[in-house]
LUMNUSE-157573 format. One line per 3 residues: number of its first residue (from 1); their letters; for each residue y, z, x of N, C-alpha, C. Coordinates in steps of 0.001 Angstrom, whole numbers, plus 500000, padded with zeros to 6 digits. Layout:
N
NUM> A> Y,Z,X,Y,Z,X,Y,Z,X; ... .
// end
This chain:
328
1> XXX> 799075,548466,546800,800473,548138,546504,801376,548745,547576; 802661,547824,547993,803135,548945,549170,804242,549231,548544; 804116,550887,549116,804872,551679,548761,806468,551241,549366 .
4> XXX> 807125,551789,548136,808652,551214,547917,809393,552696,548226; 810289,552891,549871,810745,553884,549959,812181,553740,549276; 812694,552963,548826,813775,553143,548233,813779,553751,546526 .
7> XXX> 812216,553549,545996,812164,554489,544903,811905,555543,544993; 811009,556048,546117,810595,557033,546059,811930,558170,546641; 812867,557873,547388,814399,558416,547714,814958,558938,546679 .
10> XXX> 815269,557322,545788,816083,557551,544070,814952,558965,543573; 814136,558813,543529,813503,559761,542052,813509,561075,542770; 813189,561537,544328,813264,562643,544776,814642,563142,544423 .
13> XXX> 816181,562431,544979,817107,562854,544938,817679,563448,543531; 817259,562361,542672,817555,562579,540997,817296,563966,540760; 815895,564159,540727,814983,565400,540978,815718,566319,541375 .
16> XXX> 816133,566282,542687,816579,567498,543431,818174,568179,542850; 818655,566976,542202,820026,567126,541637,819984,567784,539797; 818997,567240,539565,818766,567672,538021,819779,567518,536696 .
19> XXX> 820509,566628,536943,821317,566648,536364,821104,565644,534730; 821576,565892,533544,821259,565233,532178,821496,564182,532124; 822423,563503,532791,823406,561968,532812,823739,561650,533880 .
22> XXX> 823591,560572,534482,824385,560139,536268,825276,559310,535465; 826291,559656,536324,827405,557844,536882,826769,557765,538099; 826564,555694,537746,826372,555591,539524,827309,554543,539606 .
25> XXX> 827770,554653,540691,829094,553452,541205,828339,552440,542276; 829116,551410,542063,828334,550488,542878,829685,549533,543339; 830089,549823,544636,831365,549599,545285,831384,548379,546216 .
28> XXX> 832261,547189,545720,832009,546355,546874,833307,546303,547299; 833476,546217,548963,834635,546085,549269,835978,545426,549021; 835890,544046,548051,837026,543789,547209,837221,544223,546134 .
31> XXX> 836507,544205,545049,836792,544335,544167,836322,545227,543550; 836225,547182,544248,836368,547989,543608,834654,548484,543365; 835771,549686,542641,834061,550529,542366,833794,549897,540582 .
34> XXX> 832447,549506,540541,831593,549311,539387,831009,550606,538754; 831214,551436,537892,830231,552617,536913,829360,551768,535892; 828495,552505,536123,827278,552726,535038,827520,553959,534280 .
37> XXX> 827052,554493,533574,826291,555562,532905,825035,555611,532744; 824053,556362,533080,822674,556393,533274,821894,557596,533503; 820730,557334,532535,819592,558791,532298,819057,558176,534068 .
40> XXX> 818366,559379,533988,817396,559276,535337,816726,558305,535053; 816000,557985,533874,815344,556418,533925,815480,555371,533928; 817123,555290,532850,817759,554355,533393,818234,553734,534411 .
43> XXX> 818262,554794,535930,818306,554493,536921,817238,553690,537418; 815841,554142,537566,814833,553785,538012,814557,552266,537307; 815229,552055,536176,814952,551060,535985,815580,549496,536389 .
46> XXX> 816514,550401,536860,818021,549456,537214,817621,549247,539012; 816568,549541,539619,816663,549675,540852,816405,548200,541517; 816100,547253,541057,815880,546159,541749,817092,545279,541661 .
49> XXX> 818086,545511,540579,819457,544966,540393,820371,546037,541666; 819632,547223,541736,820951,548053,542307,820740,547269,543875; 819571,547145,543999,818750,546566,545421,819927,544971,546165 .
52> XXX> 819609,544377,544872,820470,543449,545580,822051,543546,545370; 822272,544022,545089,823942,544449,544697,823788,545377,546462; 823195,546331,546742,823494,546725,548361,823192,545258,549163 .
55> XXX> 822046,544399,548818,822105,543623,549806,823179,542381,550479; 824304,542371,548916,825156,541553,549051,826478,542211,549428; 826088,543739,549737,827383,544140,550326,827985,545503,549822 .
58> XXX> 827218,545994,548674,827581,546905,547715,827517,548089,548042; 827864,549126,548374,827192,550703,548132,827052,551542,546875; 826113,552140,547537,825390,552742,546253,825768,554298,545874 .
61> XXX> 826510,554539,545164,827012,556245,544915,826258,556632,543339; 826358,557863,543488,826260,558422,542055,826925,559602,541962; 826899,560396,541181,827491,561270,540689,826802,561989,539269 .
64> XXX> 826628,563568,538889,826502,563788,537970,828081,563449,536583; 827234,562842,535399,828231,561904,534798,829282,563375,534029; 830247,562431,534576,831899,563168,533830,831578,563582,532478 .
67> XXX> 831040,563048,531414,830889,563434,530150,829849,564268,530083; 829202,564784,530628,828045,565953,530552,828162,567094,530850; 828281,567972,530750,827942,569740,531290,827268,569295,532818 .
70> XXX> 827742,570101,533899,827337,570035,535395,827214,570855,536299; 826717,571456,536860,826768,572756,537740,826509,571862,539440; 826744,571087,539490,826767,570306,540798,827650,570406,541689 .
73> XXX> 828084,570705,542791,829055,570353,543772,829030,569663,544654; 829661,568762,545209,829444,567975,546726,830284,568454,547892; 829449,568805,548822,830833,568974,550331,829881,567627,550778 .
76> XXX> 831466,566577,551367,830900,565544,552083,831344,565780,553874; 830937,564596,554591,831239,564722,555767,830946,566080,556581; 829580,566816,556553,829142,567282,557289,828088,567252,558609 .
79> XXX> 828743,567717,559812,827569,567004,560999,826746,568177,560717; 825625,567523,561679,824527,568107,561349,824466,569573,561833; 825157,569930,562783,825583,571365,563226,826067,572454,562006 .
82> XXX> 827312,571559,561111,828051,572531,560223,826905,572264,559101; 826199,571119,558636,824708,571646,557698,824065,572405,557673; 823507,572840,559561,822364,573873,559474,823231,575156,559143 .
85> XXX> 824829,575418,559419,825100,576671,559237,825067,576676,557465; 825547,575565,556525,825609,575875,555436,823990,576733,554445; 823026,575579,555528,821526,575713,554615,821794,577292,555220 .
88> XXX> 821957,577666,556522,821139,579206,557050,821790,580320,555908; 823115,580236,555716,824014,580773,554712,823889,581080,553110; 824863,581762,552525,824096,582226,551047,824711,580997,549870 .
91> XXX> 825116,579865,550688,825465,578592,549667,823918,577602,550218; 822698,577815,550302,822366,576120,551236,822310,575341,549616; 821993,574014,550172,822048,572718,549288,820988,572490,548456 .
94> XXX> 820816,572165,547375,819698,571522,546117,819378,569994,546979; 819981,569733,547418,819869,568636,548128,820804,568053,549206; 819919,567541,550186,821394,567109,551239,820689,565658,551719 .
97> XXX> 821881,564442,552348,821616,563303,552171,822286,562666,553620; 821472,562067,554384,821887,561642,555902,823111,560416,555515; 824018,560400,555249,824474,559373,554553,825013,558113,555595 .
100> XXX> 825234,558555,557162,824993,557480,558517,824633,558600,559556; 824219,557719,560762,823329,558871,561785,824617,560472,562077; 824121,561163,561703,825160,562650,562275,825672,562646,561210 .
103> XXX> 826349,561936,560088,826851,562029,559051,826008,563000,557575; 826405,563951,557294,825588,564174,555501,826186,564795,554572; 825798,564494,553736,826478,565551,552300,825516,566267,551482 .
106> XXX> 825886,567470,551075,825247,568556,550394,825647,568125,548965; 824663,568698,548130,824954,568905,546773,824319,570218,546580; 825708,571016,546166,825570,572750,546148,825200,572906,544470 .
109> XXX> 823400,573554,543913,823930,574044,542666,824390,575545,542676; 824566,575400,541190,825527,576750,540662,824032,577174,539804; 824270,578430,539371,823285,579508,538338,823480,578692,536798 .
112> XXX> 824348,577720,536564,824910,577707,535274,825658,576203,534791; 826233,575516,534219,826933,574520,534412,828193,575333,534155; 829388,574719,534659,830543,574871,535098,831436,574131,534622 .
115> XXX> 833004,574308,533794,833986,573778,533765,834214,572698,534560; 835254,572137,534860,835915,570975,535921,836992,571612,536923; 837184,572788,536291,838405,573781,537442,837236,574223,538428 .
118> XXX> 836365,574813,537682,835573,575985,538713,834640,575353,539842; 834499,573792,539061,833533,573259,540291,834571,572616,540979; 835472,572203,540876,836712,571323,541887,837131,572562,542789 .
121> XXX> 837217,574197,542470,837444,575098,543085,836703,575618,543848; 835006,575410,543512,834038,575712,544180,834200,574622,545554; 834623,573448,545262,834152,572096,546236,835323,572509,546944 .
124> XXX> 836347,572778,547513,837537,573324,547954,836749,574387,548457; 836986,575878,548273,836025,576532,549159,835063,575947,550174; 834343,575596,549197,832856,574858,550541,833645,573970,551272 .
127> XXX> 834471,573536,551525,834946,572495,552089,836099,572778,553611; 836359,573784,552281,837011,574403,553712,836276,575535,554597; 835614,576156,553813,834284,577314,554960,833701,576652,555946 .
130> XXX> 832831,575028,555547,832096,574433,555954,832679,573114,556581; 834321,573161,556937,834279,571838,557917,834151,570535,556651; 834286,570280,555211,833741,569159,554625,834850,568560,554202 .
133> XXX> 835012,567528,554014,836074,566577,553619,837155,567026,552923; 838339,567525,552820,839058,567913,551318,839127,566797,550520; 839840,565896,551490,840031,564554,550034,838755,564230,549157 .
136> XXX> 837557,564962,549173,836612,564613,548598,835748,565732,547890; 837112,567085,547657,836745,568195,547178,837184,568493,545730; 836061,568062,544999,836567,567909,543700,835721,568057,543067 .
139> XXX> 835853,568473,541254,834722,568652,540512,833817,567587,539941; 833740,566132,540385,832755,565024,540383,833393,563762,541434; 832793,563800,542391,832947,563472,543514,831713,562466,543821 .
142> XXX> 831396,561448,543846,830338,560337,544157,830178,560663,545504; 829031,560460,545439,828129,560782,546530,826721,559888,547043; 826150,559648,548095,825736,557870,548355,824542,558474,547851 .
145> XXX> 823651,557209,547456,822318,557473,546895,821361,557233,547635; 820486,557833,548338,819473,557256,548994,818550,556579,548844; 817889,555820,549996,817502,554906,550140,818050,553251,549994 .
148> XXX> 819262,553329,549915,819963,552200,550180,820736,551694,551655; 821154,550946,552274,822201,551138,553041,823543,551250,553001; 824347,551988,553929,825806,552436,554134,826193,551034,554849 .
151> XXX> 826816,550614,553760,827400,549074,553904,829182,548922,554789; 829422,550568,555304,830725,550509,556123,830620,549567,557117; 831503,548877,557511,831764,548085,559056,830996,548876,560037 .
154> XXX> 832169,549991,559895,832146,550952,561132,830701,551366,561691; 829702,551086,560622,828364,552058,560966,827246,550488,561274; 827590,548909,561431,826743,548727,561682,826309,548563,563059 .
157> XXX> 825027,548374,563203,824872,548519,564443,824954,547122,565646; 824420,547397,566772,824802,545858,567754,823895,544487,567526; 822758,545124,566457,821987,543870,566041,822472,543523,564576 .
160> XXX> 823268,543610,564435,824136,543641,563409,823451,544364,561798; 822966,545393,562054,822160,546291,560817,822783,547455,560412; 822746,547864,558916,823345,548971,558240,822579,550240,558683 .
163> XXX> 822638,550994,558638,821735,552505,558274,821489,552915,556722; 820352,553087,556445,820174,553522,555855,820598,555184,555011; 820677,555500,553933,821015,556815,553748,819786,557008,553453 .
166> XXX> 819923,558578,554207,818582,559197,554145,818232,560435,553422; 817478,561132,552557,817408,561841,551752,816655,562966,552785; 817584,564068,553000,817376,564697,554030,816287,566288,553675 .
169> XXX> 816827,566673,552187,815878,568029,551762,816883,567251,550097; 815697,568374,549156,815820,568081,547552,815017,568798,547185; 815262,570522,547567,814656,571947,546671,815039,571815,545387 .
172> XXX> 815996,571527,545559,816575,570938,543482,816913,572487,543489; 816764,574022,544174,817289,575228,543593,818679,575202,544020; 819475,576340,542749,820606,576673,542777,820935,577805,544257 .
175> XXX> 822075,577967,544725,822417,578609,545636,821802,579990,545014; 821916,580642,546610,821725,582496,546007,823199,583161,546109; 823927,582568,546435,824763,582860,546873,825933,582557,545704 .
178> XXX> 825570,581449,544619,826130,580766,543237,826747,581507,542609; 827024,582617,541558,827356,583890,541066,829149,583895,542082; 828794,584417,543057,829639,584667,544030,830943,583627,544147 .
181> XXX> 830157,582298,544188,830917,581289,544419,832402,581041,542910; 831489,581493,541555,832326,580947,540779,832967,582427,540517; 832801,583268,541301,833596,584562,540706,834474,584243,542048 .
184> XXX> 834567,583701,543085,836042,583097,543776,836960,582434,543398; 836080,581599,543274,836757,580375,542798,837925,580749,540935; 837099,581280,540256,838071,582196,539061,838949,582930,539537 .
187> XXX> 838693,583947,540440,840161,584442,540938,841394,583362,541654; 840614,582448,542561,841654,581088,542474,842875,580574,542131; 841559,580424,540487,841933,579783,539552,843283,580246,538675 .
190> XXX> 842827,581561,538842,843809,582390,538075,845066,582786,538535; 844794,582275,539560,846025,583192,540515,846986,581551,540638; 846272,580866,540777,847257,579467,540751,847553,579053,539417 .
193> XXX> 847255,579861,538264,847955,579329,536935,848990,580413,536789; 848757,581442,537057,849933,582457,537157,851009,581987,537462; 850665,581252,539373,851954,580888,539689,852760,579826,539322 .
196> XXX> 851479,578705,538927,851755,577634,538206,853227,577467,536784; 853044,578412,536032,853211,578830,535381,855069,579233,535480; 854720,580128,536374,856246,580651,536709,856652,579114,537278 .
199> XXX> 856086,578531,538259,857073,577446,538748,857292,576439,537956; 856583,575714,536810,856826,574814,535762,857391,575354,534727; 857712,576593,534571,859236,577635,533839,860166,577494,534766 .
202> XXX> 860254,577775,535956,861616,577257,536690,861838,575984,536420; 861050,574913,537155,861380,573187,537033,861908,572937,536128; 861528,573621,534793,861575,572988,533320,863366,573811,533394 .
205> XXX> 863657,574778,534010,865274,575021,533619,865883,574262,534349; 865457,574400,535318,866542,573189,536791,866638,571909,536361; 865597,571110,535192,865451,570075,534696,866855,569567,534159 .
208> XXX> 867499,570384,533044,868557,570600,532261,869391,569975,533416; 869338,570353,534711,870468,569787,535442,870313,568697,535749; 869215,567980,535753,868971,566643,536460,869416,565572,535314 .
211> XXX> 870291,564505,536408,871519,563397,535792,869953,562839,534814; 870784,561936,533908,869862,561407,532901,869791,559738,533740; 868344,559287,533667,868203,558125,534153,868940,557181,534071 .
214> XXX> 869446,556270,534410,870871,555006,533929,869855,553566,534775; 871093,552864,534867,870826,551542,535769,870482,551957,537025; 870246,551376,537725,869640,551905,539206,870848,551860,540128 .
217> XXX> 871574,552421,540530,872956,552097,541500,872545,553429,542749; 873316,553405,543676,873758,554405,544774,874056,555280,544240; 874585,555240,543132,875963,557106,542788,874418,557690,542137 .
220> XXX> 873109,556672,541180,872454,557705,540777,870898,557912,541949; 871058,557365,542456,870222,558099,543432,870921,558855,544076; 872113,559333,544468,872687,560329,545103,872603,561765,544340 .
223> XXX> 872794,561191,542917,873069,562269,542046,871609,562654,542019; 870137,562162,541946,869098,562732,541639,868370,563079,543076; 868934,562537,544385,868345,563279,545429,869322,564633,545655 .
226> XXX> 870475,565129,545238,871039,566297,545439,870391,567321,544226; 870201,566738,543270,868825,567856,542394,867698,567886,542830; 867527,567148,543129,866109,567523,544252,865880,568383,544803 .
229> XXX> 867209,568487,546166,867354,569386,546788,867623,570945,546532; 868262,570648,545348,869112,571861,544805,867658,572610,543929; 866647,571506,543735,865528,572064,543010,864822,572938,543969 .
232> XXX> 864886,572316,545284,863627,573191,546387,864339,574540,546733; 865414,574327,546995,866540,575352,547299,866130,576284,546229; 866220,576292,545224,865867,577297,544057,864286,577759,544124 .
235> XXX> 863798,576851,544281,862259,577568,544542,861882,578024,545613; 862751,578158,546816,862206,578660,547702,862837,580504,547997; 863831,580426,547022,864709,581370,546565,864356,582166,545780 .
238> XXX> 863391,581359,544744,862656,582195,543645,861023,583001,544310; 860730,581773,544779,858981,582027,545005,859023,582296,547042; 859599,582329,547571,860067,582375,549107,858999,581297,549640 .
241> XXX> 858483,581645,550694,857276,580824,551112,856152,580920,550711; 856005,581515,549303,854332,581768,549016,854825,580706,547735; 854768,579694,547376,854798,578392,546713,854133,577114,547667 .
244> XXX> 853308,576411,546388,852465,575664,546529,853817,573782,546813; 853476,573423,548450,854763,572200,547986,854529,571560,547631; 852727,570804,547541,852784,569757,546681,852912,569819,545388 .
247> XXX> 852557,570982,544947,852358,571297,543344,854364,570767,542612; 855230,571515,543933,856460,571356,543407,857277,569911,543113; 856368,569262,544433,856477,567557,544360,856285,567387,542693 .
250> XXX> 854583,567304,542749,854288,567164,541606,855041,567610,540452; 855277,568763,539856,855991,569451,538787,857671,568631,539054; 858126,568395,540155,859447,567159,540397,859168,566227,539356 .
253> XXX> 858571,565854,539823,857768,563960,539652,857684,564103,538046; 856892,564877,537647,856255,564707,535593,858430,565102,534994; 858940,566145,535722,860399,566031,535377,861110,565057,535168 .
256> XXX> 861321,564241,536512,861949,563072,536259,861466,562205,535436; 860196,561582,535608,859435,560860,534589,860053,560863,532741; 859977,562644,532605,860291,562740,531659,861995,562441,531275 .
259> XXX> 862474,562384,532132,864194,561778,532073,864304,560902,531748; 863040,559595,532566,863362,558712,531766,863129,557653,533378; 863184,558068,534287,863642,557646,535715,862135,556520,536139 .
262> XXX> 862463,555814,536799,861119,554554,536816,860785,554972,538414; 859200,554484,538313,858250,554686,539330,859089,554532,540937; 859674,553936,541169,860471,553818,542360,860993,554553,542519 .
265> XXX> 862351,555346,541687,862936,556360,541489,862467,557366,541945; 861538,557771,540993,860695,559095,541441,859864,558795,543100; 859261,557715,543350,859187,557462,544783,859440,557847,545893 .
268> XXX> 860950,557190,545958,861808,557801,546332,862650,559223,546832; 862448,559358,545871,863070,561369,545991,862135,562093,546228; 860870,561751,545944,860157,562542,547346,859745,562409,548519 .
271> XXX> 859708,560911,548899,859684,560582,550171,860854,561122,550984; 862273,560767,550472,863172,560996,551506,863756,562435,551333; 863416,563303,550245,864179,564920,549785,863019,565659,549831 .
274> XXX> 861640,565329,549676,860787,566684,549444,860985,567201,551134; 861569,568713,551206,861644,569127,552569,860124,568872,553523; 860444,569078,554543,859141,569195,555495,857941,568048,554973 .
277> XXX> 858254,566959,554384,857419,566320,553867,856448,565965,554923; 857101,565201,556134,856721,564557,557543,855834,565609,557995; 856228,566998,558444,855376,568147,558572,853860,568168,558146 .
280> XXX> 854262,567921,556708,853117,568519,556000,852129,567583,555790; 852463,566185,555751,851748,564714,555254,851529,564048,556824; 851861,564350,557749,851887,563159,559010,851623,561846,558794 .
283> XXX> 850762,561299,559110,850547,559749,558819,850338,559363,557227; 850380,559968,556631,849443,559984,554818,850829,560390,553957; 851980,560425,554661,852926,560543,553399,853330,559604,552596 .
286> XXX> 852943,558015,553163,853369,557093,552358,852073,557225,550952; 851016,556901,551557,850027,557757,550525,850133,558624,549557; 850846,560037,550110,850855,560765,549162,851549,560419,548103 .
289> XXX> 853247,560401,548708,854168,559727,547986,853869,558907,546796; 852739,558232,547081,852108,557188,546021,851249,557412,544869; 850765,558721,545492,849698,559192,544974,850198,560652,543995 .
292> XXX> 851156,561373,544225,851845,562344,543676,852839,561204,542490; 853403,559966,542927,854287,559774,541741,853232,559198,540579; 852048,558460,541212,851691,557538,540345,850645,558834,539105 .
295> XXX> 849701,559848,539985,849212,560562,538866,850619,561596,537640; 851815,561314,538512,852830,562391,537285,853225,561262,536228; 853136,559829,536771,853299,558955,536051,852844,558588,534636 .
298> XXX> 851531,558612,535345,850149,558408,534639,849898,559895,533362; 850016,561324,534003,850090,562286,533597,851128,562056,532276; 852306,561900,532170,853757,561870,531321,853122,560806,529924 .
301> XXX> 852780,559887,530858,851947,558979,529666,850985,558951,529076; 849929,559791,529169,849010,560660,528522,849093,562128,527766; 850285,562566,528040,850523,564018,527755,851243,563770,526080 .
304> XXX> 852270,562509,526331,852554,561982,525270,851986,561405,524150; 850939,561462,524575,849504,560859,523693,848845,561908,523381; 849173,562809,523724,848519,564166,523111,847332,564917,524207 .
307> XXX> 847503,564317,525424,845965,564721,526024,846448,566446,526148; 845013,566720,527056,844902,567821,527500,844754,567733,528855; 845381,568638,529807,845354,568384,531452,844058,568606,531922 .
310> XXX> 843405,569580,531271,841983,569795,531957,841024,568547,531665; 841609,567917,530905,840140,567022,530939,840343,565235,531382; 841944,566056,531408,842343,564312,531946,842216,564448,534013 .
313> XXX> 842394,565888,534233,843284,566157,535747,842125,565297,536906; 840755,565097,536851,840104,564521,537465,840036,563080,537310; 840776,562110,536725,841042,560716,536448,842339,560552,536843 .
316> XXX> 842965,561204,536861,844591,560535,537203,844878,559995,538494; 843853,560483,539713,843479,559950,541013,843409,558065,540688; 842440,558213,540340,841717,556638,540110,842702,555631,539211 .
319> XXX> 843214,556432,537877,844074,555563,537131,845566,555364,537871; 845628,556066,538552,847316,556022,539692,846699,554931,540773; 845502,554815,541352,845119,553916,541707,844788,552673,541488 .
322> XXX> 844418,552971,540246,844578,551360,539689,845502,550551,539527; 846823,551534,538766,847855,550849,538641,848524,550496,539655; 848559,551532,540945,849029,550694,542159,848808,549745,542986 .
325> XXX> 847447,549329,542270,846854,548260,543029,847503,546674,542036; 847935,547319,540791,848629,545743,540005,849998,546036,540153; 851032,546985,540523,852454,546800,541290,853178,545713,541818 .
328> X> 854101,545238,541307,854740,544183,541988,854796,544511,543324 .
// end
């Protein structure tokens, strides 16, 4: 019988990751990422559907699944230089994955499974020690599955062929270094709810001043970009330069929302009033802009529903994305 390297990839990697439940996404360039939910066998069983879904264009991700207990981390976008320093180091990988030539990603375990703060805090660290993606530093982060191909433009080659992802090591052990990692990452944690804290007690008084939403005219965007201002002015007064600015965007944004003020509105007043925006965002502020109003958006309208931030804060990415993709 000949041997099938695209199963034998799936079941090593599974293996090496250990995890109780996968999401696997299966992304085609129009129309979005597809989830599953799936045991490790359910995977294996799904592999000749997943097969042609890459061959028609699809990529293949997974992820340990959102609804399960996880001690997993991903740093993506590492060359092969900043890999060997991670493996030589007291974080190396349970598994790491060639995901195009020079291209790979680690999956760091922990001693333990982990909250959604401590591993989004862990993936931040590694990310920044190790050179790895931020936009992709988070506590469940999809990650390509091997033995399929990387269906990007950019990576095919002059005979017109994908690369394969390649399943590079899968010790499946936790870091030695693990322990360490989540006793950082808790001080972090703690230290940004502290401040958190004090600054969404300021916002929430400066709020009181901000005009109440009306018809959309000139006099009230004047009136809500001079609270704006008058908002940063106060926080930079209160907290000097040791304040977080997107956080203040953000904590802006769920304010107005709560006034009453519509998605444009809030848009708006941080594109053209959040100070140093241009500075801080260069090419990606229209992005952010989009991406800061639509999760406070999204946030205001779930909070009202009773959620809880910790268990919503890793979806509001994707659901701000969705909705901006049906926007007039």
């Amino acid at each position: 019988m000949q041997h099938d390297r695209t199963r034998a990839a799936v079941s090593r990697q599974l293996k090496g990751m250990g995890a109780s439940l996968y999401e696997v996404g299966i992304r085609h360039a129009e129309r979005g990422m597809l989830n599953r939910e799936w045991s490790e066998a359910d995977i294996m069983k799904s592999l000749d559907w997943l097969k042609r879904e890459n061959f028609k264009g699809c990529d293949i991700y997974v992820r340990p699944a959102r609804s399960a207990p996880s001690r997993l981390i991903l740093v993506d976008d590492l060359s092969m230089g900043t890999l060997a320093r991670l493996q030589a180091g007291p974080y190396p990988a349970a598994v790491t994955v060639q995901t195009s030539p020079g291209n790979y990603q680690a999956w760091i375990k922990l001693d333990d499974d982990m909250p959604a703060d401590v591993r989004r805090e862990v993936a931040r660290h590694l990310a920044r020690e190790y050179g790895g993606d931020p936009n992709s530093a988070d506590s469940a982060h999809y990650g390509r599955l091997a033995g399929f191909t990387n269906r990007k433009p950019e990576h095919i080659d002059a005979a017109g062929r994908s690369p394969f992802v390649l399943l590079d090591s899968y010790n499946g052990r936790p870091a030695s270094g693990a322990a360490e990692l989540v006793q950082i990452a808790r001080g972090v944690i703690e230290r940004e709810r502290e401040q958190a804290r004090s600054m969404a007690a300021h916002v929430q008084r400066e709020a009181r001043n901000m005009p109440q939403a009306a018809t959309r005219t000139p006099q009230t965007a004047q009136e809500l970009a001079e609270w704006y201002r008058s908002l940063w002015h106060s926080l930079k007064t209160q907290f000097g330069g040791d304040f977080d600015a997107s956080r203040a965007d953000w904590m802006a944004a769920v304010a107005m929302f709560r006034k009453g003020y519509a998605f444009q509105d809030v848009a708006d007043a941080i594109a053209q009033h959040s100070p140093g925006i241009d500075g801080r965002k260069g090419a990606a502020v229209a992005d952010y802009v989009t991406r800061t109003a639509g999760k406070a958006e999204i946030w205001h309208e779930l909070k009202a529903q009773g959620a809880d931030y910790a268990d919503v804060a890793d979806a509001l990415l994707s659901l701000a994305q969705d909705r901006a993709q049906n926007r007039p």
